[in-house]
C-alpha positions as CSV (number, residue, x, y, z in Angstrom):
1,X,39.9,33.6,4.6
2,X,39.8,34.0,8.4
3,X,40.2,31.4,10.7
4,X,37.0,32.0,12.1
5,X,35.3,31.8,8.8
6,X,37.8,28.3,8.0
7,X,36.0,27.0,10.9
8,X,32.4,27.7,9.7
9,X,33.1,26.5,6.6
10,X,34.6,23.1,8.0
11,X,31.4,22.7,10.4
12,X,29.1,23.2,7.4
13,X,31.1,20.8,5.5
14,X,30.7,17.8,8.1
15,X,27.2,18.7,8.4
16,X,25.8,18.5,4.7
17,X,28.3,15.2,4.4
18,X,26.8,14.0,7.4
19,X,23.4,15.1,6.2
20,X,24.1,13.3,2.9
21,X,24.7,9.9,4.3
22,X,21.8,9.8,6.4
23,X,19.8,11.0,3.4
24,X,21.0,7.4,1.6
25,X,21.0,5.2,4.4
26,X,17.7,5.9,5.6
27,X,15.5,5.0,3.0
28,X,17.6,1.1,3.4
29,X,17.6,1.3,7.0
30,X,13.4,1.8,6.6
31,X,13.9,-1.0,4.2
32,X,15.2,-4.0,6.2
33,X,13.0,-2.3,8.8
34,X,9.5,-3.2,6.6
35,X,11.2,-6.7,5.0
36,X,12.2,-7.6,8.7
37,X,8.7,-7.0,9.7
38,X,7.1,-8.7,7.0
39,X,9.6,-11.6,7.4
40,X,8.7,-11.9,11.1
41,X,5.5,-11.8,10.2
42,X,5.9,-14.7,8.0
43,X,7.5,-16.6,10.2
44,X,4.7,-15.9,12.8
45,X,1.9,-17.4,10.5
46,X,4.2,-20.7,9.7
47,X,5.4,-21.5,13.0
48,X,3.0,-24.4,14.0
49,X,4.5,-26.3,10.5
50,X,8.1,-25.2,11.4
51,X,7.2,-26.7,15.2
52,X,5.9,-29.5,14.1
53,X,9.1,-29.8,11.5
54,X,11.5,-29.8,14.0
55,X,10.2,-31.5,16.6
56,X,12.9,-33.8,18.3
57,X,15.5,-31.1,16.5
58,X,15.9,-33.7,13.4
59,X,15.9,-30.6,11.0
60,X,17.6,-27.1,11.4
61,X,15.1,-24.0,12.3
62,X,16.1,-22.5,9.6
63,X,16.0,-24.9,6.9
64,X,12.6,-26.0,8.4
65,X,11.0,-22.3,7.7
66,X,12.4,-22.4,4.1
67,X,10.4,-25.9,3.9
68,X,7.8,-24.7,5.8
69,X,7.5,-21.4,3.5
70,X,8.1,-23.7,0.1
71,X,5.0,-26.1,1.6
72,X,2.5,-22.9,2.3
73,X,3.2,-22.0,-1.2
74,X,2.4,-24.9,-2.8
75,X,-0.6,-24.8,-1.0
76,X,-2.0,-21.7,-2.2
77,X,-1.0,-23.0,-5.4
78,X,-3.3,-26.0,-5.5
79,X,-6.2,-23.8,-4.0
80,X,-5.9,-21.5,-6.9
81,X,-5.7,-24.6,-9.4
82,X,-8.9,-25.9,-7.6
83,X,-10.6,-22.5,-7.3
84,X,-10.4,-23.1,-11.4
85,X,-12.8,-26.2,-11.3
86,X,-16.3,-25.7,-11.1
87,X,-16.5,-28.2,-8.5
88,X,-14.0,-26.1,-6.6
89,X,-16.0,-22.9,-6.9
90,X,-19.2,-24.6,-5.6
91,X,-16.9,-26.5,-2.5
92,X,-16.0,-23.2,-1.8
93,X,-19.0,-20.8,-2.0
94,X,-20.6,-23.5,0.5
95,X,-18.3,-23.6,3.0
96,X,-17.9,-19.4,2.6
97,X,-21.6,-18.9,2.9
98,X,-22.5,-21.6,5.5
99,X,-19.2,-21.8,7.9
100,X,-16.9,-19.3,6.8
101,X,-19.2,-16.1,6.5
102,X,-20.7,-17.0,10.6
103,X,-17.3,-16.3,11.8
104,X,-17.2,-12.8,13.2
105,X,-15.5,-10.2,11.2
106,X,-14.4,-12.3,8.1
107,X,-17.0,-11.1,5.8
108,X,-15.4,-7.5,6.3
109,X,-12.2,-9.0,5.6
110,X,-13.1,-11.2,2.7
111,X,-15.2,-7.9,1.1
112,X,-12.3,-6.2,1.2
113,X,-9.4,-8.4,0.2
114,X,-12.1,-9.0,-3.0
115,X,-12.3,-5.6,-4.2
116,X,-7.9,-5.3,-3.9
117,X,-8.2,-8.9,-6.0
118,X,-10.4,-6.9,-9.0
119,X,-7.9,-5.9,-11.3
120,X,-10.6,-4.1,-13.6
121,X,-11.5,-1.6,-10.7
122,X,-8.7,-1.6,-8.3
123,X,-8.9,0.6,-5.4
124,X,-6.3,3.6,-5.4
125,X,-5.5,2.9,-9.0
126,X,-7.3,6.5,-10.0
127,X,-5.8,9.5,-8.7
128,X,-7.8,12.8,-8.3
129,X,-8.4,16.2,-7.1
130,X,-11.6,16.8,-5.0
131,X,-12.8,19.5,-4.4
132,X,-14.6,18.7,-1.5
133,X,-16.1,21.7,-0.1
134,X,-17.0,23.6,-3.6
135,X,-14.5,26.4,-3.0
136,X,-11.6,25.0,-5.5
137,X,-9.9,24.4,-3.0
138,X,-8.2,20.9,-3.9
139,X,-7.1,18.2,-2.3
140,X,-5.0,15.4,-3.6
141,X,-7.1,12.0,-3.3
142,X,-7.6,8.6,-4.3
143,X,-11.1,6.9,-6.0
144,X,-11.9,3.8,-3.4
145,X,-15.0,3.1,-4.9
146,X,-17.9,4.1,-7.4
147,X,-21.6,3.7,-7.1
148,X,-25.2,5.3,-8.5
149,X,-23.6,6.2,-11.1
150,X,-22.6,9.8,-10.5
151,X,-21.2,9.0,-6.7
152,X,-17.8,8.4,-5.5
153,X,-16.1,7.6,-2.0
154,X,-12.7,9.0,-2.1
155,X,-9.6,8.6,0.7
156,X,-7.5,11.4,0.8
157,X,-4.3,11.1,3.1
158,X,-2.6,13.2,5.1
159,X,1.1,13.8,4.5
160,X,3.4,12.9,5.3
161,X,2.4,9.8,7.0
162,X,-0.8,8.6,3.3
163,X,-2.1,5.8,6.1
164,X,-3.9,8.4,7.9
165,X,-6.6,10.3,6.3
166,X,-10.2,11.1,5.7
167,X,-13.2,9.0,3.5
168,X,-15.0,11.9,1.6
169,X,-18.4,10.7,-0.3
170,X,-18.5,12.9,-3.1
171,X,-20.4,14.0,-6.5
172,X,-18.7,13.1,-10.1
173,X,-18.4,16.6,-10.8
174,X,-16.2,17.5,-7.5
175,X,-13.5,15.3,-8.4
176,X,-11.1,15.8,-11.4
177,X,-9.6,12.4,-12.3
178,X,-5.4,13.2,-13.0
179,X,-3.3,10.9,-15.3
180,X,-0.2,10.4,-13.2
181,X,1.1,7.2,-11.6
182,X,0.0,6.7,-8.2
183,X,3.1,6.6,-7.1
184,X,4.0,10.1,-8.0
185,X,0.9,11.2,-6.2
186,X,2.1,8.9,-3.0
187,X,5.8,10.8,-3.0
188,X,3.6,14.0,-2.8
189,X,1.8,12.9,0.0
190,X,4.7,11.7,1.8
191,X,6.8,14.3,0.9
192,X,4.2,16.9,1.9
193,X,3.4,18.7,-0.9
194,X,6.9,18.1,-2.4
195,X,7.0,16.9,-6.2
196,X,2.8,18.1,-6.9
197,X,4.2,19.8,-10.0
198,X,3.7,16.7,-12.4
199,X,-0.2,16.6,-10.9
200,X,-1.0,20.6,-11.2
201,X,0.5,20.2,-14.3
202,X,-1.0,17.5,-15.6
203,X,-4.5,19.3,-13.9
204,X,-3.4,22.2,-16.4
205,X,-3.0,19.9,-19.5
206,X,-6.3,18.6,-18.8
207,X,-8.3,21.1,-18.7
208,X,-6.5,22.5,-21.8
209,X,-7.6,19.7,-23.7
210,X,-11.0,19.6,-22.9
């Protein structure tokens, strides 16, 4: 082997190595990323308890957010035991239809934090294939909601970033429902295409069956 050719081989060496680690770190590093935000969004939502906690610094920041987290949970705790009671129910449809509901924007919000709480018809639980504009050409897309009885919205994303995407309204018959996880079908997305064997295959398997 030449010395030239020693070389090559050496950079190529570092560089799939150094390719290799990234590869392992990054999905961490986008890890602590996402938990740091959430955490910091946490923190954000408790701060006037942990203010109020350690005012006149009697208590440690920190030990006041763990008390202040432990007290918001107990909270939501007692509003789902009350949300159990009949009396509970009726105390609360009042104050959502007379108070709550006048407050811009929160019926959008409530409607839709409702349909993620239905665990019978939870949205993005049903991967499909649409075919949207009738010329089998398919796209990879998730049910969002069901109506009239042959009508369905459907979100498909765009990869590789599945936030982004477009709302298709759609007939029963231009969608082929696929029985794979969603989260295969969300590594698809994200890895662009990447990994859409299991679906076309399971596509395949379908339409064997039938």
């Amino acid at each position: 082997m030449t010395p030239e050719n020693k070389r090559k081989e050496f950079k190529d060496h570092v560089y799939t190595t150094l390719i290799g680690g990234f590869l392992v770190i990054l999905p961490l590093a986008i890890l602590l990323i996402v938990l740091n935000w959430v955490f910091g969004l946490i923190l954000g939502i408790i701060a006037p308890i942990t203010n109020l906690m350690t005012f006149g610094g009697s208590i440690d920041k920190f030990l006041a957010n763990i008390l202040a987290i432990i007290i918001v949970l107990f909270i939501c705790f007692g509003m789902g035991v009350l949300m159990r009671t009949s009396m509970g129910q009726y105390l609360w449809e009042q104050l959502d239809e007379h108070v709550l509901s006048k407050i811009p924007l929160y019926k959008g919000i409530s409607e839709t934090v409702k349909q993620f709480s239905n665990r019978e018809k939870m949205p993005f639980s049903q991967v499909v294939l649409v075919d949207v504009f009738s010329n089998d050409t398919r796209m990879t897309g998730f049910i969002t909601d069901e109506y009239n009885g042959d009508s369905l919205t459907v979100f498909v994303p765009t990869g590789p970033n599945p936030t982004n995407g477009f709302i298709f309204h759609v007939k029963e018959h231009q969608v082929q429902r696929i029985d794979v996880p969603v989260e295969d079908a969300m590594k698809s997305i994200i890895g662009v295409g990447t990994g859409s064997k299991k679906i076309m295959e399971k596509k395949m398997d379908d339409l064997e069956s039938n």
